[in-house]
N, C-alpha and C positions, 0 to 999 in steps of 0.2 A: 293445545286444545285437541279433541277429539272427538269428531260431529257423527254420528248416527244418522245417515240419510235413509229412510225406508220411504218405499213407493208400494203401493198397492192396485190392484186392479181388478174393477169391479165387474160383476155381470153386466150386459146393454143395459140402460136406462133406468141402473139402480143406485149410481154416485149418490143423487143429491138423498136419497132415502139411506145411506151409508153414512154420509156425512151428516144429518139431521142426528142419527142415531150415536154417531160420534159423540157429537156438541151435547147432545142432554146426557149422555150415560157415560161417555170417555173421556172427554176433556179435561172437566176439572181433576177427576181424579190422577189424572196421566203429569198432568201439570202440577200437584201436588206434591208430587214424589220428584222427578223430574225437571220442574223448574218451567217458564215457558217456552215453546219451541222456539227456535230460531227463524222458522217460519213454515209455514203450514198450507201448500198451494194444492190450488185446484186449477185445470184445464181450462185455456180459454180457448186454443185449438191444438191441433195434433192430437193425442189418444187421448180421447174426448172420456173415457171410463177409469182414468187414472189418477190419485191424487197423491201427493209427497209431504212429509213434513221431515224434520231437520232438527235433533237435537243437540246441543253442545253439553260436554261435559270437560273439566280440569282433565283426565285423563284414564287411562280403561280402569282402575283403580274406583274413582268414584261412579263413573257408570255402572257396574257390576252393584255397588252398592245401593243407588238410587232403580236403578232394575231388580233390584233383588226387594227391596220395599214398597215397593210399584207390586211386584208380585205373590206378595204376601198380604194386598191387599182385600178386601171380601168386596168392596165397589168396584173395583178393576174386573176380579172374578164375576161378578154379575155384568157387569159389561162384556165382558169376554161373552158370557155366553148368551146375552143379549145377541151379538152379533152376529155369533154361528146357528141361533136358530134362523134369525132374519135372511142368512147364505148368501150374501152380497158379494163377497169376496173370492175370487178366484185365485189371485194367487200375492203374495208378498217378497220382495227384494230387499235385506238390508247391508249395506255398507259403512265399512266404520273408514273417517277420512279423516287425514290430518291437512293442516293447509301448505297450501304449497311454498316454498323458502321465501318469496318477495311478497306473500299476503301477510297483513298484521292481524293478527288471532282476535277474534270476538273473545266476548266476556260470559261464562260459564251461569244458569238460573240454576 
């Protein structure tokens, strides 16, 4: 398996107006393509402007694929720039992780 961890982090006291704008204009579509996340948190403390979700894929193979249909979306693109007019976002982290030898692999959306 092959998880996509991205974090994001928002301007002061714009998460829940980032994340409101997620759920109506990026969610389904992102889940569409992609499958549902593995899970999708938000801060209950520590960096209170930060939020993570986690996608599983069979391997970089199908990622690339399911990201490449995600991206050739025209609802993804209007979410995209949904977001960047609204400028919630300061900046983005993503990592790609495999699990470690004694964890037993989730199952790929």
């Amino acid at each position: 398996m092959l998880y996509d961890v991205r974090e994001y982090t928002c301007r002061p006291n714009t998460l829940k107006q980032q994340l409101a704008l997620y759920q109506e204009h990026g969610f389904a579509v992102q889940s569409r393509h992609l499958g549902p996340p593995l899970c999708f948190l938000a801060p209950d403390v520590g960096p209170v402007n930060t939020y993570l979700h986690i996608w599983v894929y069979a391997d970089a193979a199908d990622r690339e694929r399911k990201r490449a249909a995600l991206a050739a979306d025209p609802d993804w693109h209007a979410y995209q720039a949904a977001s960047a007019a609204a400028g919630n976002l300061v900046s983005q982290e993503n990592r790609l992780m495999t699990d470690a030898p004694f964890m037993r692999p989730a199952t790929p959306g």
